[in-house]
C-alpha positions in Angstrom: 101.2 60.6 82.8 98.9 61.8 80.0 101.9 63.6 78.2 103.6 60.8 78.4 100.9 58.4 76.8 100.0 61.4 74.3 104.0 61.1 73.7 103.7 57.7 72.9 100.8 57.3 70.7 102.4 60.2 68.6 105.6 57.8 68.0 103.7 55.0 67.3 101.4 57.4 64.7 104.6 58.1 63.1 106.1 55.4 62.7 103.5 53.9 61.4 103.1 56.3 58.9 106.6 56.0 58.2 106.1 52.3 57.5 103.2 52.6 55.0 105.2 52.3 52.1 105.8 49.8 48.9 109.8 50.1 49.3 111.0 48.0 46.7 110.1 45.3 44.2 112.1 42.4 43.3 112.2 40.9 39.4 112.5 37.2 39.0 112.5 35.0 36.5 111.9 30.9 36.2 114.2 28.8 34.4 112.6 25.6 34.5 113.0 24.4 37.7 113.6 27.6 40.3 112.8 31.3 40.3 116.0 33.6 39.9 117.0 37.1 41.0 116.7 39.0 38.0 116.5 43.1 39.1 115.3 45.3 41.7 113.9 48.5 42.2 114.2 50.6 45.0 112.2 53.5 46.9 112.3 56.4 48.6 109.5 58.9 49.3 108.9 62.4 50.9 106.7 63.5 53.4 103.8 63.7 51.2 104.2 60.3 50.0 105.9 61.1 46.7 108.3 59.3 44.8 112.0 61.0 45.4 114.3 58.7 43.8 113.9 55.0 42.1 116.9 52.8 41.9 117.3 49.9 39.4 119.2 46.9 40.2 120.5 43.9 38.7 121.8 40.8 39.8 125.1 40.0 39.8 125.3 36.0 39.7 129.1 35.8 39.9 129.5 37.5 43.7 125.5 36.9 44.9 124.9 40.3 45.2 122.6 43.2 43.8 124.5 46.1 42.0 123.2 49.6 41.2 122.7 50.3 37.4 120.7 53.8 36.8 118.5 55.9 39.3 116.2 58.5 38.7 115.6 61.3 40.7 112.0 63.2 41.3 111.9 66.9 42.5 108.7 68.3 43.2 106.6 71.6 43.5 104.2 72.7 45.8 101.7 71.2 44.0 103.0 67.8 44.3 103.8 67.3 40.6 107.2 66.7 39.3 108.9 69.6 37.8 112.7 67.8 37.4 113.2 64.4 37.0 117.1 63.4 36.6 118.4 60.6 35.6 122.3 58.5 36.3 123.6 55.5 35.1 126.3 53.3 36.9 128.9 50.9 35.4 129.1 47.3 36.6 131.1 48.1 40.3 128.0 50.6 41.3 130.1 53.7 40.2 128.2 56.9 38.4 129.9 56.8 34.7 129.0 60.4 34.4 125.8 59.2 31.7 123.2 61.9 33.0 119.7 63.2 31.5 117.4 65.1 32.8 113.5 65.8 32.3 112.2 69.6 33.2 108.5 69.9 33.5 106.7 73.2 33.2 103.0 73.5 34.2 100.3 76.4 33.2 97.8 78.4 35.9 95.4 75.5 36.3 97.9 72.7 36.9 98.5 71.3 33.8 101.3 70.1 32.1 102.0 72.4 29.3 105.7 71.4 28.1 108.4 68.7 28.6 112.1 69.5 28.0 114.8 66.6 28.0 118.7 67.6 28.5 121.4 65.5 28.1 124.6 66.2 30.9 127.7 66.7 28.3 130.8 68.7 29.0 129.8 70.0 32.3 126.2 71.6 30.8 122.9 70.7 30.3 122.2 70.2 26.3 118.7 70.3 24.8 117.4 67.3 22.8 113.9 67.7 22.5 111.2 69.3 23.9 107.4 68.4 23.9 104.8 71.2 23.6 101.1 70.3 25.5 97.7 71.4 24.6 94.4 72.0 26.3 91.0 72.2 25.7 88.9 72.5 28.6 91.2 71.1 30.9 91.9 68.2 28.6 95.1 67.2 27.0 94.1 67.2 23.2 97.3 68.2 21.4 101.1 67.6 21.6 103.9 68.7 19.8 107.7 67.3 19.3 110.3 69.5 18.4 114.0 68.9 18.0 116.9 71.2 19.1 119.6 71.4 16.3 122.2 73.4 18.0 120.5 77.0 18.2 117.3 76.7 17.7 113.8 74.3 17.9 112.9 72.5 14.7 110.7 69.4 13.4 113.3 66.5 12.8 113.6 62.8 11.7 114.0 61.8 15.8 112.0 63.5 18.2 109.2 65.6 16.4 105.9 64.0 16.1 102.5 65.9 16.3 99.9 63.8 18.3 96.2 64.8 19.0 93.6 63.1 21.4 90.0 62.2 21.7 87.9 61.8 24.3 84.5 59.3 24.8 81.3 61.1 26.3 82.6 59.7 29.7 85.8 61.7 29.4 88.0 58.7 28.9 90.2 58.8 26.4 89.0 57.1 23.2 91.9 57.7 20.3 95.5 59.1 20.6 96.5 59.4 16.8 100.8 60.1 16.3 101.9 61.7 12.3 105.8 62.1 11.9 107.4 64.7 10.2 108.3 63.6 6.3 110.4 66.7 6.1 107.7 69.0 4.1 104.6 68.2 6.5 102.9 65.7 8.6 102.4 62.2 7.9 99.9 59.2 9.4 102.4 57.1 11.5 99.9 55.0 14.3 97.2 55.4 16.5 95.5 53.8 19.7 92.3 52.9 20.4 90.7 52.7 23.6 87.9 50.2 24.7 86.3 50.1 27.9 83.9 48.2 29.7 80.7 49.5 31.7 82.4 50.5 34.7 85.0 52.5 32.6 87.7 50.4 33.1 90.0 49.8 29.9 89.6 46.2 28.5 91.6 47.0 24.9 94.5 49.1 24.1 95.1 48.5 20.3 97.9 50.1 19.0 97.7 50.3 15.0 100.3 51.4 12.5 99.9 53.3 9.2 101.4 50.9 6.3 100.6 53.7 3.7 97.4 52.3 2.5 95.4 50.9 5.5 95.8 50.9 9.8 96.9 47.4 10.8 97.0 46.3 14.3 100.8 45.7 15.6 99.7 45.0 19.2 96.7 44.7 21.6 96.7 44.6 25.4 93.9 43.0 26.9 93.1 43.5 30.7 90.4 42.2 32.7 89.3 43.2 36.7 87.8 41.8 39.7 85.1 43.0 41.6 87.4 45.7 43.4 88.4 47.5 40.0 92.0 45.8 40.6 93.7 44.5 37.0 93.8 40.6 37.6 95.2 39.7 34.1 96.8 41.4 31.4 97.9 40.2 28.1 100.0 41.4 25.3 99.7 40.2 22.0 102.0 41.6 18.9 101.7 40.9 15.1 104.8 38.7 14.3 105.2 37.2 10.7 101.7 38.8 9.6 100.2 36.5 12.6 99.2 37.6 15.7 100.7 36.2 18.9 99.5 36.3 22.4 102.5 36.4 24.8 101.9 34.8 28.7 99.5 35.9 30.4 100.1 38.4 33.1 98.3 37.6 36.7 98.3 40.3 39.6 97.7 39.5 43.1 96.1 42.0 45.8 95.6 42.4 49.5 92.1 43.1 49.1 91.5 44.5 52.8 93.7 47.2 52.2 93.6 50.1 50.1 96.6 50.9 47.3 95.7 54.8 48.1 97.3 54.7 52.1 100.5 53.7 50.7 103.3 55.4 49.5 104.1 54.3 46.2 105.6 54.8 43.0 102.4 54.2 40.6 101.1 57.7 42.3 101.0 60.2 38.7 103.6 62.7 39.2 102.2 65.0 36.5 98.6 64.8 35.6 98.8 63.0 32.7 98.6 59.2 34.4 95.2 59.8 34.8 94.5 60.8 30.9 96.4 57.6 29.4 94.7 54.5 30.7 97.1 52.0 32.4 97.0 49.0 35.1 94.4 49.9 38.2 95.6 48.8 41.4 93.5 49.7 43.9 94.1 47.4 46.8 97.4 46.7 48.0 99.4 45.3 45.3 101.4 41.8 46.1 102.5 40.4 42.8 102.5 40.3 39.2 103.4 37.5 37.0 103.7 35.0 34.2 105.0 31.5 33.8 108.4 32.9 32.7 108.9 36.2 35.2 107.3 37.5 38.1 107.5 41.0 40.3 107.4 40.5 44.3 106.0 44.1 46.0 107.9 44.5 49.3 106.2 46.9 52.0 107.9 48.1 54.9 111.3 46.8 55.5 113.6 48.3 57.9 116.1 49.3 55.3 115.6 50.0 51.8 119.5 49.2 51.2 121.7 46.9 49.5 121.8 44.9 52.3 118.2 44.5 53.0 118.0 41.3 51.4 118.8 38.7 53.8 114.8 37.4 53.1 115.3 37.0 49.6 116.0 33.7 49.3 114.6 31.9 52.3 114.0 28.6 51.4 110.8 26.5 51.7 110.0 23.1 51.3 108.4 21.0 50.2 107.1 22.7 47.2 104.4 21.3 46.1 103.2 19.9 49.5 100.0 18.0 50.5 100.2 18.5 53.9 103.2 20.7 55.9 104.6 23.4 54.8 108.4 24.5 56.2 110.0 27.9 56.0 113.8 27.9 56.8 114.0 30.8 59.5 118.2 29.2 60.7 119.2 33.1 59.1 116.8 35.4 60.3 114.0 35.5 63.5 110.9 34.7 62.1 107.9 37.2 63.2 104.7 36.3 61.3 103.9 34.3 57.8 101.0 35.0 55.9 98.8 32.8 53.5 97.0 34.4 50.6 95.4 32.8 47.6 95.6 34.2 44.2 92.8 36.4 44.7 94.3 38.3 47.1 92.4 36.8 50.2 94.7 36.4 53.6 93.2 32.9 54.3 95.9 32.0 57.1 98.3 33.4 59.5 100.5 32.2 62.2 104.3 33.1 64.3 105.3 29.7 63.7 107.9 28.2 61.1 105.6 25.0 60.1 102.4 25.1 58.7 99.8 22.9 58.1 97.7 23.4 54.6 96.1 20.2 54.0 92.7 21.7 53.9 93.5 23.9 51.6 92.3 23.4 48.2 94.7 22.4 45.6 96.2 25.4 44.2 98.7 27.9 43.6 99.0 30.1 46.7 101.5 33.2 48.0 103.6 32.7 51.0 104.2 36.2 52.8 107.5 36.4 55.9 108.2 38.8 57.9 111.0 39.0 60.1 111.6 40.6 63.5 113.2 43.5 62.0 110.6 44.2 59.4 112.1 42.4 55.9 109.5 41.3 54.0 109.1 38.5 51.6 107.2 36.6 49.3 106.8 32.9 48.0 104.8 31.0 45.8 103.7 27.9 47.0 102.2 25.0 45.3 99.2 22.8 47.3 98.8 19.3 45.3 
């Protein structure tokens, strides 16, 4: 009897496990009166949680249907860092058109990234393009170097060859990344980042500058701000356009705060060291949604099947929308398991196994609809309480 309960709990461990994964995310964009498939990305994961292949997919409206268009495959060393990452495309019936590149990664004694080779499939054989070459000091990335291959050997170029070297703040965050291209003779000023952080050292700025040939002038800033988690709540992008600068939409992220990002498997993990060195979005609760008025990303976790025909939640409908008072989800093409309320900040403030809900107390608001059917689809809604 006790091997048989030890039996048990062992499945259930491992499945588990096997379910703790983000397995795909769907892109969708509003066109004044619904939200539309736009693309998809897939996937799939090892035994240590990393990243093995991501597939992109777009929308076919004409037949309904999602349709491969590239994949990139991850290949890893003992370490856990990528050493190969291969890329396909497809043409517009999901076939490979033969379109291949390829990254090799080679990494020094102490774990670091040291150079960065890209091939091009042509004829049968891997081609050189361009390789990057990676300097250290102290276990800090402070130097890179672009070279291009011409046929038989490595040389500085017009395309690939740039010479880039980094600074650090005193709290070992990255403060400048400055880029000069190759005039033909030596290097030139071409742009620059700089980095501005807050007093937890979380990055608030990104400004990206160009060189005009007499002063630095700002081409485009990203702004990011966090809640009390260290989670990136809003992000926005603004670009100089016409010598003015304009803000694009603003960019909101939505979290399950009573879970942690870092017991998932999932594809924002840094395969090579250097995620960590250049700043980027923190997510460190579990992830639900990004978006803007225009365009929106919906995380999926744990569905059966990370497939082409793992879509049947997709497009559940649900109505009304806005509502004051009940709320209806349209379970006639699947079994309905559990739906899950969460507000904007990430808060689960209502759960229930049926297909009605009520959400007049509620304040008015803008809130995230999560199903989940008896097969383990997931999929979410925005909801509107008025």
């Amino acid at each position: 009897m006790k091997k048989i309960t030890f039996l048990l709990l062992a499945l259930v461990s491992v499945t588990l496990f096997g379910q703790n994964k983000l397995t795909s995310s769907v892109r969708e964009y509003f066109d004044g009166s619904n939200w539309s498939n736009s693309g998809r990305s897939e996937y799939t994961y090892d035994d240590n949680k990393n990243l093995t292949k991501e597939t992109e997919l777009s929308w076919d409206y004409l037949t309904s249907q999602w349709k491969e268009s590239y994949a990139t495959n991850y290949v890893y060393n003992s370490d856990n860092k990528v050493i190969t990452e291969t890329y396909e495309n497809f043409d517009s019936d999901g076939n490979r058109t033969g379109e291949q590149y390829r990254t090799i990664n080679t990494y020094n004694s102490s774990g670091n990234l040291i150079q960065i080779l890209n091939q091009e499939f042509t004829n049968s054989i891997w081609i050189n393009e361009g390789k990057f070459d990676l300097t250290y000091t102290n276990n800090k990335l402070t130097a890179a170097l672009g070279y291009e291959w011409d046929g038989s050997a490595w040389v500085f170029g017009d395309d690939d060859s740039f010479k880039m070297a980094i600074s650090y703040d005193a709290n070992g965050k990255i403060s400048l990344s400055e880029t000069y291209e190759w005039n033909g003779t030596t290097w030139v000023d071409a742009d620059k980042t700089v980095y501005t952080y807050d007093a937890n050292n979380r990055l608030i700025v990104e400004d990206g500058q160009t060189w005009d040939g007499t002063n630095w002038v700002s081409e485009y800033k990203n702004e990011y701000t966090y809640d009390g988690n260290g989670n990136t709540v809003t992000g926005i992008e603004s670009y100089l356009e016409d010598d003015v600068f304009t803000a694009q939409p603003m960019e909101t992220f939505t979290f399950d705060t009573s879970q942690l990002m870092a017991n998932f498997a999932h594809p924002f993990r840094d395969k090579t060291g250097l995620d960590v060195i250049f700043p980027s979005y923190l997510f460190v609760n579990k992830i639900l949604s990004r978006s803007s008025d225009s365009y929106r990303t919906i995380y999926n976790y744990n569905e059966s099947t990370a497939n082409l025909n793992a879509f049947s939640l997709v497009d559940f409908a649900v109505y009304p929308n806005p509502t004051n008072a009940f709320l209806t989800i349209d379970d006639s093409n699947f079994t309905l398991k559990t739906v899950e309320v969460f507000n904007l900040l990430g808060k689960n403030i209502l759960i229930s196994t049926k297909n009605q809900l009520n959400v007049e107390t509620l304040v008015n608001g803008i809130y995230l609809l999560k199903v989940q059917d008896d097969k383990g689809n997931i999929s979410i809604k925005r909801f509107v309480k008025k």
